[in-house]
PDB file of N, CA, C and O in Angstrom, chain B, residues numbered from 101:
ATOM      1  N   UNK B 101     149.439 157.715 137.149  1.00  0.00           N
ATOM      2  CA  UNK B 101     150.306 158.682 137.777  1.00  0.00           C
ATOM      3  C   UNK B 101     150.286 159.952 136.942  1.00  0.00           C
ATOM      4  O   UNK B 101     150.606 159.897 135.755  1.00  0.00           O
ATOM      5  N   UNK B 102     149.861 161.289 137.617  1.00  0.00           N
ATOM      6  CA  UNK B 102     149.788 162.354 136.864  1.00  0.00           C
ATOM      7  C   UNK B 102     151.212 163.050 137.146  1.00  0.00           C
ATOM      8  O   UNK B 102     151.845 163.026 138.202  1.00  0.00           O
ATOM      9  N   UNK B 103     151.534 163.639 136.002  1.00  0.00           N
ATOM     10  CA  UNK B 103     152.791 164.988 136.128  1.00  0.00           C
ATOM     11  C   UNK B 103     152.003 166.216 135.782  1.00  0.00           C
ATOM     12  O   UNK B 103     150.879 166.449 135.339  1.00  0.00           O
ATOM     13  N   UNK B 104     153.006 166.878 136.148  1.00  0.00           N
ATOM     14  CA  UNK B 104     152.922 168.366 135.565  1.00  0.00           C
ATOM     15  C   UNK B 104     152.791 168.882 134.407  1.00  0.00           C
ATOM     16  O   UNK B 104     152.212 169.896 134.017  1.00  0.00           O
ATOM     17  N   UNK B 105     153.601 167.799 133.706  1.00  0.00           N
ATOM     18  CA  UNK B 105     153.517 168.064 132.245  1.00  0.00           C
ATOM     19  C   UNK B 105     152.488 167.052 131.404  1.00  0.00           C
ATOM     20  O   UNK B 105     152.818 165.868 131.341  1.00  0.00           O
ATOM     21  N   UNK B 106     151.554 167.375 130.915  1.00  0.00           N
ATOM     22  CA  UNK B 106     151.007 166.589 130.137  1.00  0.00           C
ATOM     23  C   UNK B 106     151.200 165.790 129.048  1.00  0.00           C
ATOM     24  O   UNK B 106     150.494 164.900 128.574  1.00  0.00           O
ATOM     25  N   UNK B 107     152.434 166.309 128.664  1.00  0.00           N
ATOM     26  CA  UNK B 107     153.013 165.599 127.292  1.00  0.00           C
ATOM     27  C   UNK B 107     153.451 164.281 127.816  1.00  0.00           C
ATOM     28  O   UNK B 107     153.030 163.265 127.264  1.00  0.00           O
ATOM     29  N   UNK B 108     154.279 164.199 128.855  1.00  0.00           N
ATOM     30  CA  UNK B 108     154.326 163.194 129.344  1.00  0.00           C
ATOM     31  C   UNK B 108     153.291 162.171 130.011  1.00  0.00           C
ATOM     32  O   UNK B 108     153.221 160.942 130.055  1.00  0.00           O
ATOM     33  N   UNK B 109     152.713 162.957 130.385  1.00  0.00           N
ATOM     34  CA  UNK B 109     150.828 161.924 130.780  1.00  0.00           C
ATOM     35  C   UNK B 109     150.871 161.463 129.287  1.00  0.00           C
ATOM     36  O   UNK B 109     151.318 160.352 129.003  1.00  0.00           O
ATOM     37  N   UNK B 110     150.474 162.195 128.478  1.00  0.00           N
ATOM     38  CA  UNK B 110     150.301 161.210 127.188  1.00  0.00           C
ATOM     39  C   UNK B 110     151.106 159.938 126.774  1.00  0.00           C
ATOM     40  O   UNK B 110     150.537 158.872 126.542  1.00  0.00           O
ATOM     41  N   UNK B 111     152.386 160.094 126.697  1.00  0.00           N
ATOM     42  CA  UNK B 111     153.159 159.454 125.935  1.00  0.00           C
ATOM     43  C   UNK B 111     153.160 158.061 127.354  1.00  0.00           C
ATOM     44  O   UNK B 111     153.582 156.907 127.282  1.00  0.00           O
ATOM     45  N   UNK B 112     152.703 158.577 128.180  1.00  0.00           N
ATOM     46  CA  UNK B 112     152.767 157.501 129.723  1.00  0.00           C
ATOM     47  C   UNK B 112     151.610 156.786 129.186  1.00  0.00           C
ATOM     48  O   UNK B 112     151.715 155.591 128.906  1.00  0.00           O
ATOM     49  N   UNK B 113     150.680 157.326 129.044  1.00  0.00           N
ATOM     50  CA  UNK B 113     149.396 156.331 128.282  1.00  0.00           C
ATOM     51  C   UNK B 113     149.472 155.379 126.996  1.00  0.00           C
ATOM     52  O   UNK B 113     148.852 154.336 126.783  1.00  0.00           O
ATOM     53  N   UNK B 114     150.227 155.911 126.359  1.00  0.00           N
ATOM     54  CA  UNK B 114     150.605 155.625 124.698  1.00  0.00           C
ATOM     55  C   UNK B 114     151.051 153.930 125.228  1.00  0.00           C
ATOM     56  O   UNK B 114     150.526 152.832 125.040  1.00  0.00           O
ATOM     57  N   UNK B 115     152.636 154.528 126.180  1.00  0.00           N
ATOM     58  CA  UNK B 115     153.399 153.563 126.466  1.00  0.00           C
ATOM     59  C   UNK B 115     152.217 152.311 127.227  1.00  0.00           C
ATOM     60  O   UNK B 115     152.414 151.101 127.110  1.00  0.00           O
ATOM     61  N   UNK B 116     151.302 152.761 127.805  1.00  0.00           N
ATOM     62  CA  UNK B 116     150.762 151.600 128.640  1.00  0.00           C
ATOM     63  C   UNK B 116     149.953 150.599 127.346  1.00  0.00           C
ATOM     64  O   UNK B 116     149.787 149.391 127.179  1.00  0.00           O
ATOM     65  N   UNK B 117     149.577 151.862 126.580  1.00  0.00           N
ATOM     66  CA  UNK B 117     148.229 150.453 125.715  1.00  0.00           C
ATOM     67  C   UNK B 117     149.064 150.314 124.375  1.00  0.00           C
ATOM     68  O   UNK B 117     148.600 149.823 123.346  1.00  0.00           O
ATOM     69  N   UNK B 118     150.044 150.687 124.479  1.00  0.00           N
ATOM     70  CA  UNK B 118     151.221 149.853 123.406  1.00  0.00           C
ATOM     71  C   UNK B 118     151.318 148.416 124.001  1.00  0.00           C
ATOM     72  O   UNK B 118     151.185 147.421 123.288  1.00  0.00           O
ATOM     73  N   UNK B 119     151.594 148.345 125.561  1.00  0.00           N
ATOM     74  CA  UNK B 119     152.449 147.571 126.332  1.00  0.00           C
ATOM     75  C   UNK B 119     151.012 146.056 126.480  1.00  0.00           C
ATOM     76  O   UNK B 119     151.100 144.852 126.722  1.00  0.00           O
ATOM     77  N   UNK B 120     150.099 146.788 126.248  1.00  0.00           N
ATOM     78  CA  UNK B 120     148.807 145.669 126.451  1.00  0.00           C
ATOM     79  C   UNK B 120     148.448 145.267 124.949  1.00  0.00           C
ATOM     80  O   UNK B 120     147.848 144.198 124.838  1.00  0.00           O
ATOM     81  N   UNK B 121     148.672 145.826 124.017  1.00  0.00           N
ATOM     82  CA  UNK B 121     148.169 145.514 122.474  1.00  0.00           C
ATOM     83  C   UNK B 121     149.578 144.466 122.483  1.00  0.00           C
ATOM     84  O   UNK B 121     149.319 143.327 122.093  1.00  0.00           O
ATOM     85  N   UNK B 122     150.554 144.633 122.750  1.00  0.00           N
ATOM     86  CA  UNK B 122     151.646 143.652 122.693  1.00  0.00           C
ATOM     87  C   UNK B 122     151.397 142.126 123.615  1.00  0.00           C
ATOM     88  O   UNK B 122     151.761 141.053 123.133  1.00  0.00           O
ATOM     89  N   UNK B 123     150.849 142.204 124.746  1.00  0.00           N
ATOM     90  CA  UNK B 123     150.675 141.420 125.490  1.00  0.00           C
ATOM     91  C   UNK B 123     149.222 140.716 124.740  1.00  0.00           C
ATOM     92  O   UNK B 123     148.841 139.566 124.963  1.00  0.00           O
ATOM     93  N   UNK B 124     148.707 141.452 124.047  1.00  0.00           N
ATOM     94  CA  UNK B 124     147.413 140.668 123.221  1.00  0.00           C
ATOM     95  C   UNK B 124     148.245 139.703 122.212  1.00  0.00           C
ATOM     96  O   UNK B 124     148.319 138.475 122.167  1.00  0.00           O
ATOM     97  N   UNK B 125     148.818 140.672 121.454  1.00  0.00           N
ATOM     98  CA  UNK B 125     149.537 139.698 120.625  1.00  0.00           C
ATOM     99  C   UNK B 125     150.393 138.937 120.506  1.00  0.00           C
ATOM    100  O   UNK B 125     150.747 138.473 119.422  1.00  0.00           O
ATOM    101  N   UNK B 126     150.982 138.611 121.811  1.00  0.00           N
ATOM    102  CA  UNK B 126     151.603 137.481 122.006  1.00  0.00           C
ATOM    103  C   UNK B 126     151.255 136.239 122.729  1.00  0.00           C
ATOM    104  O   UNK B 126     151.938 135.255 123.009  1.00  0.00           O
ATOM    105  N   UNK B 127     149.513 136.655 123.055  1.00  0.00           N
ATOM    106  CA  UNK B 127     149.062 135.582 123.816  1.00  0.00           C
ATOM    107  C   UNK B 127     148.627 135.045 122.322  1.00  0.00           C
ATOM    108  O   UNK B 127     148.760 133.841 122.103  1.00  0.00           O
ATOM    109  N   UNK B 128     148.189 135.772 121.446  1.00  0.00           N
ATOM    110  CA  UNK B 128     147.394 135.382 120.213  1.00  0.00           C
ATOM    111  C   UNK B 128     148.673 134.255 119.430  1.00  0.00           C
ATOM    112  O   UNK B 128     148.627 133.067 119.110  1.00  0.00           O
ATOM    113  N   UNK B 129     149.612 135.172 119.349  1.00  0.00           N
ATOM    114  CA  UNK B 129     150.887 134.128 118.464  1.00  0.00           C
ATOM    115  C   UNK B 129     151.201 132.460 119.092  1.00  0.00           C
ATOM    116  O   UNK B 129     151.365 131.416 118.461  1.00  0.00           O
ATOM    117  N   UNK B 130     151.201 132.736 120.681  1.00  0.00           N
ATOM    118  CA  UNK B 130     151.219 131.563 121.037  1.00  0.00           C
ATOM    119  C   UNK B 130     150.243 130.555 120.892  1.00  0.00           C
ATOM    120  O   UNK B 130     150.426 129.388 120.548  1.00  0.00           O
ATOM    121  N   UNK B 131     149.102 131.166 121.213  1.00  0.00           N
ATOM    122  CA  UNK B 131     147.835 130.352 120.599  1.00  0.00           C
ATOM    123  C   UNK B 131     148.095 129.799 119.414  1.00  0.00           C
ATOM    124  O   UNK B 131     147.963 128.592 119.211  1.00  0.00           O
ATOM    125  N   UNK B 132     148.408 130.474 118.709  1.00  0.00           N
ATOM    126  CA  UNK B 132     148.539 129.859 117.025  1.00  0.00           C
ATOM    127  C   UNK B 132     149.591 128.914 116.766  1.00  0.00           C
ATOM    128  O   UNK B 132     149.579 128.041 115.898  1.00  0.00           O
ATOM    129  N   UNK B 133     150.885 129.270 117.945  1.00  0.00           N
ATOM    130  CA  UNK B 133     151.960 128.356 117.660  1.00  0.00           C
ATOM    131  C   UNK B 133     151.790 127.122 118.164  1.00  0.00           C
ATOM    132  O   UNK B 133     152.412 126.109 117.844  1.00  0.00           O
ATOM    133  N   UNK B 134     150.498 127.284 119.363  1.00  0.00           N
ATOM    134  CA  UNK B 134     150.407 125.695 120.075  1.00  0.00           C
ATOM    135  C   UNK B 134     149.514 124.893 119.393  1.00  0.00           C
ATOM    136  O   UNK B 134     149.416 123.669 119.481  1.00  0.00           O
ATOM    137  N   UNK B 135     148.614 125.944 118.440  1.00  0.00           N
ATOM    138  CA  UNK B 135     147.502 124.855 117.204  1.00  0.00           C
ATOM    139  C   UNK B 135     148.482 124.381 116.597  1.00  0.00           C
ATOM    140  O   UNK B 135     148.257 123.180 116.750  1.00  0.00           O
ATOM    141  N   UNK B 136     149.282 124.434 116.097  1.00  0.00           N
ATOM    142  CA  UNK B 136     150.135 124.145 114.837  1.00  0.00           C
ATOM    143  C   UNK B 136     151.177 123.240 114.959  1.00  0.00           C
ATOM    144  O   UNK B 136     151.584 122.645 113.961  1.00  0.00           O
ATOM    145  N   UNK B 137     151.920 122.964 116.643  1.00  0.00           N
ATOM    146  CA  UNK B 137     152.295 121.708 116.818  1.00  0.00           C
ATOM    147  C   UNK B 137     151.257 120.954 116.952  1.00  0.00           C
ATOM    148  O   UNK B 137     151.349 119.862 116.390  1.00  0.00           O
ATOM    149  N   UNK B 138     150.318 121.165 117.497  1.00  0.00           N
ATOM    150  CA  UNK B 138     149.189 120.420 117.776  1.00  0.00           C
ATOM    151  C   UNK B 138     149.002 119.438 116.378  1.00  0.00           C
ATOM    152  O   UNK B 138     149.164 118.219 116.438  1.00  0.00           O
ATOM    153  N   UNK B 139     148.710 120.012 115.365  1.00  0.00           N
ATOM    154  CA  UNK B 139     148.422 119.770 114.405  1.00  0.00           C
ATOM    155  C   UNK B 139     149.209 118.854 113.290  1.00  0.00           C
ATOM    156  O   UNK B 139     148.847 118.156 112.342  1.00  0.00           O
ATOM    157  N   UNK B 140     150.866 119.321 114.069  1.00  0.00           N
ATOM    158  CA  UNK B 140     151.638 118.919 112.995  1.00  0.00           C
ATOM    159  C   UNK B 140     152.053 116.862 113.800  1.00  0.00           C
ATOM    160  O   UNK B 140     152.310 115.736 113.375  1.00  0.00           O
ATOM    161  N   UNK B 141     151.857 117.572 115.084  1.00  0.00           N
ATOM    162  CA  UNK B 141     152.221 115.845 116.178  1.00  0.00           C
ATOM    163  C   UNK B 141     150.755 115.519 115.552  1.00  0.00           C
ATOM    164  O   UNK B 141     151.059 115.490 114.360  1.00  0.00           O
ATOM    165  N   UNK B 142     149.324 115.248 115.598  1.00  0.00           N
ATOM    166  CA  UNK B 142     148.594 114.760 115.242  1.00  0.00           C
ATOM    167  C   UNK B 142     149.007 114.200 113.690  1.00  0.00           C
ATOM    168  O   UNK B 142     148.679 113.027 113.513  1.00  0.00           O
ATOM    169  N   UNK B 143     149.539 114.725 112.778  1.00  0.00           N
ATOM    170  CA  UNK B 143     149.996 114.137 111.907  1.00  0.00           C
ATOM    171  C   UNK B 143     150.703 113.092 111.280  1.00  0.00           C
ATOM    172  O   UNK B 143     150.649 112.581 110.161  1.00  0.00           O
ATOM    173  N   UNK B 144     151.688 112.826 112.752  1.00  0.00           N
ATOM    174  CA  UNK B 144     153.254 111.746 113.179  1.00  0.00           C
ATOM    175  C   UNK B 144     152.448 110.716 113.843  1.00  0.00           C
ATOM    176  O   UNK B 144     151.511 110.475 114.604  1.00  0.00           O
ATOM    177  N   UNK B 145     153.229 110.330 113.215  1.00  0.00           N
ATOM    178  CA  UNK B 145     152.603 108.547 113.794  1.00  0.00           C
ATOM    179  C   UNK B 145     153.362 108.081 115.033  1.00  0.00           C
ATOM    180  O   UNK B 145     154.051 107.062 114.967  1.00  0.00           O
ATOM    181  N   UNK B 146     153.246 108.915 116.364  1.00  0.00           N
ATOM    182  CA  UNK B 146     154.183 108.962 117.853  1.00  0.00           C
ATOM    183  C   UNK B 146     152.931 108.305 118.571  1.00  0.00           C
ATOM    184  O   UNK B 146     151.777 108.723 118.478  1.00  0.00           O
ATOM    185  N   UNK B 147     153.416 107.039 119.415  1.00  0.00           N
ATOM    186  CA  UNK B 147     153.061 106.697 120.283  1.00  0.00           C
ATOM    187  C   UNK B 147     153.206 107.220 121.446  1.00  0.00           C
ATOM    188  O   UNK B 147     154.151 107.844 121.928  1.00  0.00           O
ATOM    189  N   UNK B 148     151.243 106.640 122.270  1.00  0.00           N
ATOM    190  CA  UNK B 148     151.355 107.578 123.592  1.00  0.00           C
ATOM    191  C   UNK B 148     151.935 106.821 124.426  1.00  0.00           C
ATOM    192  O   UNK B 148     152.043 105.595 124.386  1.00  0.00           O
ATOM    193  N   UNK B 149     152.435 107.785 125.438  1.00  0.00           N
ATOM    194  CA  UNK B 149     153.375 106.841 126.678  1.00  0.00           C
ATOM    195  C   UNK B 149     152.838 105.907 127.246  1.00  0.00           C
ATOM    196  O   UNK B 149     153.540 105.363 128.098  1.00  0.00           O
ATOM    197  N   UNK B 150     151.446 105.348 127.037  1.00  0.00           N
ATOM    198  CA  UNK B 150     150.871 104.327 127.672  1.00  0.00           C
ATOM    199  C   UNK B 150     151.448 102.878 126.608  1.00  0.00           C
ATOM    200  O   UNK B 150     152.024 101.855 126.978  1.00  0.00           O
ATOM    201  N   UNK B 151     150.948 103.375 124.954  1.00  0.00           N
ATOM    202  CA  UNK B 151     151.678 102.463 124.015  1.00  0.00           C
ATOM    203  C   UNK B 151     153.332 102.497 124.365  1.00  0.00           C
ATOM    204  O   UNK B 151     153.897 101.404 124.355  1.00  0.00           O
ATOM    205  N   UNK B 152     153.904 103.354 124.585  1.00  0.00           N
ATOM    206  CA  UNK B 152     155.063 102.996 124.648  1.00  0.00           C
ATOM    207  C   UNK B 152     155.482 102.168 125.592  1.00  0.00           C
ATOM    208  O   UNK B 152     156.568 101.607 125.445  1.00  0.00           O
ATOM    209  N   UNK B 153     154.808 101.973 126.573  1.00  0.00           N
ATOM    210  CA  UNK B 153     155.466 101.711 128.175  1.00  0.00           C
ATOM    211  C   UNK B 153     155.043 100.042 128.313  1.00  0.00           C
ATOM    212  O   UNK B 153     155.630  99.217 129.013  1.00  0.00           O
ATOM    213  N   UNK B 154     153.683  99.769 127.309  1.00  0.00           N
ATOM    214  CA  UNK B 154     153.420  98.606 127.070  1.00  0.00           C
ATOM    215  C   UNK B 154     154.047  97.323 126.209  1.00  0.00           C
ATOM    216  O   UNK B 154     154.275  96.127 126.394  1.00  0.00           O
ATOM    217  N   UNK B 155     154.186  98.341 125.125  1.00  0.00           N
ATOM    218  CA  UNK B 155     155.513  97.928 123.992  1.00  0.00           C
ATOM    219  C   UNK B 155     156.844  97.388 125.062  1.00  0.00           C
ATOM    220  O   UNK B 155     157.161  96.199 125.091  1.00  0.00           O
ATOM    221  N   UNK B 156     157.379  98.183 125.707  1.00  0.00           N
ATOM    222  CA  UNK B 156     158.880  98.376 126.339  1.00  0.00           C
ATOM    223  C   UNK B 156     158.619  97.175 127.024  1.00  0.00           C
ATOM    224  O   UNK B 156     159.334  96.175 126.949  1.00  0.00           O
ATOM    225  N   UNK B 157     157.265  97.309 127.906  1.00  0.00           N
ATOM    226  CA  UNK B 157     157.214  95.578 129.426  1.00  0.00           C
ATOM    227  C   UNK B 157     156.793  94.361 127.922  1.00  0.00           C
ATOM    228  O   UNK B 157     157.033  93.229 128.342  1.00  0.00           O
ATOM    229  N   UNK B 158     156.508  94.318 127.090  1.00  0.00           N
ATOM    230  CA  UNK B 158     156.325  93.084 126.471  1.00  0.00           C
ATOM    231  C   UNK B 158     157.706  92.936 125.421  1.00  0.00           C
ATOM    232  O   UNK B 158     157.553  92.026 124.606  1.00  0.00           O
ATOM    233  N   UNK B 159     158.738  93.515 125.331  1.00  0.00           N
ATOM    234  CA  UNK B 159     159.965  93.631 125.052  1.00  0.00           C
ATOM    235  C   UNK B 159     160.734  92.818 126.526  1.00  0.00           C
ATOM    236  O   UNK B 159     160.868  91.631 126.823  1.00  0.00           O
ATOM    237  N   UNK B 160     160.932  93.467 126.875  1.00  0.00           N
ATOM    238  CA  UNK B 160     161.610  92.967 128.325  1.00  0.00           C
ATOM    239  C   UNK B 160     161.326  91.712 128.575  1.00  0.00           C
ATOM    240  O   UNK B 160     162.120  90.787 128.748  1.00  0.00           O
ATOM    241  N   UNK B 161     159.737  91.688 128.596  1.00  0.00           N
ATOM    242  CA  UNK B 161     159.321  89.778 128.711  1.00  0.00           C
ATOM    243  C   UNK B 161     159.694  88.797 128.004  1.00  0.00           C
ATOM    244  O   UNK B 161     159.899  87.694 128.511  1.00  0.00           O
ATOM    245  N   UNK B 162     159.890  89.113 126.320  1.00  0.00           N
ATOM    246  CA  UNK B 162     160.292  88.533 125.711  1.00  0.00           C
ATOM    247  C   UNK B 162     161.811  88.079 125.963  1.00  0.00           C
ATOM    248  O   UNK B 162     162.161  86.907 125.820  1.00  0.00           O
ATOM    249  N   UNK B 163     162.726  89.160 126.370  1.00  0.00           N
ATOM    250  CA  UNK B 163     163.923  88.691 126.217  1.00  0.00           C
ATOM    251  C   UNK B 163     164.194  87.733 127.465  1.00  0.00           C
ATOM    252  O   UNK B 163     165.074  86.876 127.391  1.00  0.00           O
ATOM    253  N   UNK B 164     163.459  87.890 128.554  1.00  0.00           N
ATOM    254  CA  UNK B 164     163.674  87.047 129.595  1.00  0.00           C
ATOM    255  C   UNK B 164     163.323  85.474 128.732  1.00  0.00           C
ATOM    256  O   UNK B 164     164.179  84.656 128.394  1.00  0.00           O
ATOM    257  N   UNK B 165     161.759  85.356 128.504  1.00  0.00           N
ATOM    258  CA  UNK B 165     161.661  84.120 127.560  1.00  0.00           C
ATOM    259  C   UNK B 165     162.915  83.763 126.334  1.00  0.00           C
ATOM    260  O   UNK B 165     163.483  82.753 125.920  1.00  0.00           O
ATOM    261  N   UNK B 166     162.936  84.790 126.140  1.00  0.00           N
ATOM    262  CA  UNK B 166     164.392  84.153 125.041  1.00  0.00           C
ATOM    263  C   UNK B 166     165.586  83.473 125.831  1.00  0.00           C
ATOM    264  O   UNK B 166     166.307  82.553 125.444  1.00  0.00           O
ATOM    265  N   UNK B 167     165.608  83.989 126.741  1.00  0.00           N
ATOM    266  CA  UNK B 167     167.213  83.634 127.511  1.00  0.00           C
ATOM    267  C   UNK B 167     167.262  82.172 128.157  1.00  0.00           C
ATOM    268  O   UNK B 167     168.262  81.473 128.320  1.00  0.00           O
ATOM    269  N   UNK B 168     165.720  81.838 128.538  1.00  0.00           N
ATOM    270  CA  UNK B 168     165.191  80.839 129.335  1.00  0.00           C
ATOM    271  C   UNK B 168     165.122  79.546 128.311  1.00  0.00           C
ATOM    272  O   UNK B 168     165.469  78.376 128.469  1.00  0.00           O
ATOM    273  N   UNK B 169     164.446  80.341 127.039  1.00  0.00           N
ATOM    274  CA  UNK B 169     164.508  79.246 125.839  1.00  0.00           C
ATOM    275  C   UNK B 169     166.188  79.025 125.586  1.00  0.00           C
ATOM    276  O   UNK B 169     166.794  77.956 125.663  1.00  0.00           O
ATOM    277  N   UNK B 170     166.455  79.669 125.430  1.00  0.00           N
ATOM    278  CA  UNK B 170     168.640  79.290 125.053  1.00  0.00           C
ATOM    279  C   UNK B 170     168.963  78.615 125.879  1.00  0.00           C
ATOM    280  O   UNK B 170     169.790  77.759 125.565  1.00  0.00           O
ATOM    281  N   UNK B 171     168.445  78.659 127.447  1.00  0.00           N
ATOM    282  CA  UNK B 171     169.259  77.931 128.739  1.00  0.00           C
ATOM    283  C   UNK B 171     168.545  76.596 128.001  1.00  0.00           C
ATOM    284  O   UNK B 171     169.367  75.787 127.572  1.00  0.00           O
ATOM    285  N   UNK B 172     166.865  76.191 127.756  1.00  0.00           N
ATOM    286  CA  UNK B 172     166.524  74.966 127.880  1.00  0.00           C
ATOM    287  C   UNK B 172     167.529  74.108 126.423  1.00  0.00           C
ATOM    288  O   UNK B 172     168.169  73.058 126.373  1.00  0.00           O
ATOM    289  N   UNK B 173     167.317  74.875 125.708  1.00  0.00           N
ATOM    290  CA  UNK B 173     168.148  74.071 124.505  1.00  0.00           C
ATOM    291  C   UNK B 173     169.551  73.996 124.576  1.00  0.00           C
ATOM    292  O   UNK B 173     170.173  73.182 123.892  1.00  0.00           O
ATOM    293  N   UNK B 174     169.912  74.512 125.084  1.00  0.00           N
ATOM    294  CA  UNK B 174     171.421  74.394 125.553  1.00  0.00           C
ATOM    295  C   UNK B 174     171.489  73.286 126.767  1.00  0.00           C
ATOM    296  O   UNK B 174     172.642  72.955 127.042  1.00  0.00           O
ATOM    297  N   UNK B 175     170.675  72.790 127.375  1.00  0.00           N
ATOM    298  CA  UNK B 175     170.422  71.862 128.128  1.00  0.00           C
ATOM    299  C   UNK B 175     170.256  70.566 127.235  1.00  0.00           C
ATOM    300  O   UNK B 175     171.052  69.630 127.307  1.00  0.00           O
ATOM    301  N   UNK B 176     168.997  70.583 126.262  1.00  0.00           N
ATOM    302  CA  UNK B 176     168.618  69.542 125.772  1.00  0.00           C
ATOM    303  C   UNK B 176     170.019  69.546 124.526  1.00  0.00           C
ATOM    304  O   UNK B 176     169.864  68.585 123.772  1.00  0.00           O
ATOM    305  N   UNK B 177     170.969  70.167 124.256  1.00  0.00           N
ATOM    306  CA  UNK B 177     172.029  69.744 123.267  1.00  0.00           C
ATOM    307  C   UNK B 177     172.978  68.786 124.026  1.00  0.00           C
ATOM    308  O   UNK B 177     173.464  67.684 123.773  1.00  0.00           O
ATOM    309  N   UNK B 178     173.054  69.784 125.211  1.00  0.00           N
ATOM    310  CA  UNK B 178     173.818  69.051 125.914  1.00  0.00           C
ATOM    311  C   UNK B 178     173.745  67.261 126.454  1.00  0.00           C
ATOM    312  O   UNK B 178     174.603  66.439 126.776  1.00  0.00           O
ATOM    313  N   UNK B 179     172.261  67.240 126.338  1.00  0.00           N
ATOM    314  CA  UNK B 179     171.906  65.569 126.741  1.00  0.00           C
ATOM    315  C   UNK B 179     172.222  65.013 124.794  1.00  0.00           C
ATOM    316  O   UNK B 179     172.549  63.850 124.561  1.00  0.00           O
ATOM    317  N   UNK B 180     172.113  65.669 124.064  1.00  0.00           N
ATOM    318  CA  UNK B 180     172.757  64.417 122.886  1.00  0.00           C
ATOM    319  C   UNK B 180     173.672  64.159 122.647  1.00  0.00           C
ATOM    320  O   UNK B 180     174.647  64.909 122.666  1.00  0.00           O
ATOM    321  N   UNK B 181     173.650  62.522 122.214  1.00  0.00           N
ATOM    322  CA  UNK B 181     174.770  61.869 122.393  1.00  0.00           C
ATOM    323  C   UNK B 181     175.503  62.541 121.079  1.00  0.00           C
ATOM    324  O   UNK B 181     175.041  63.039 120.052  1.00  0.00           O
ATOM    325  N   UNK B 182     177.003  62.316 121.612  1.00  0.00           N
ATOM    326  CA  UNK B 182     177.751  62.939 120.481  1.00  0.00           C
ATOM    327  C   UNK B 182     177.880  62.309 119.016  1.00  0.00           C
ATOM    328  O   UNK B 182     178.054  61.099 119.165  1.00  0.00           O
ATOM    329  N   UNK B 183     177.870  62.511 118.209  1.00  0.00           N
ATOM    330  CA  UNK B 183     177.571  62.115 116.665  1.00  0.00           C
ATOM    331  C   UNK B 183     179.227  62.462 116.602  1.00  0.00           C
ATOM    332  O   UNK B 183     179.912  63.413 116.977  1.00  0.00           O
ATOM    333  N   UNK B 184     179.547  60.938 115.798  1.00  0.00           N
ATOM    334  CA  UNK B 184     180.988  60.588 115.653  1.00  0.00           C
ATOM    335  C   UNK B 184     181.321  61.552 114.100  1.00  0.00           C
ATOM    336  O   UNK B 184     180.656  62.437 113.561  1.00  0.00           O
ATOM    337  N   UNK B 185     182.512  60.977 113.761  1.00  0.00           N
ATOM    338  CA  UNK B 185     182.839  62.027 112.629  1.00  0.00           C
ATOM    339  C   UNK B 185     182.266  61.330 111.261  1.00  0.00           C
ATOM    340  O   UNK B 185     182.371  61.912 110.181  1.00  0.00           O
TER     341      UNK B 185
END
């Protein structure tokens, strides 16, 4: 967009490739900020949601087997004969 006044054409230009050297450098910072979690989670010993989700269903299974084992022995206590004093 041209004016009349040129001083303002300038400082209209200034403002535009200020406005793009900024937009460089904040694509650049983010870049750097997403290496660096990158880098720092590669470090942590975090399971992926596939380990987790596998972990969680062989948890769950277990406690069903646990509950099933308590019912059977609580069954088989129940069949012994009582032991006097």
């Amino acid at each position: 967009m041209q004016t009349r006044n040129p001083f303002i054409d300038d400082l209209t230009k200034m403002a535009n490739g200020a406005m793009g050297a900024l937009s460089g450098v904040k694509d650049e910072v983010e870049a750097r900020v997403r290496d660096q979690i990158a880098k720092i989670l590669d470090g942590m010993d975090i399971p992926r949601r596939d380990e987790f989700e596998a972990v969680k269903a062989m948890a769950a299974k277990a406690r069903e087997e646990n509950e099933a084992l308590k019912q059977q022995i609580a069954e088989l206590q129940a069949r012994l004969p009582n032991p006097g004093p």
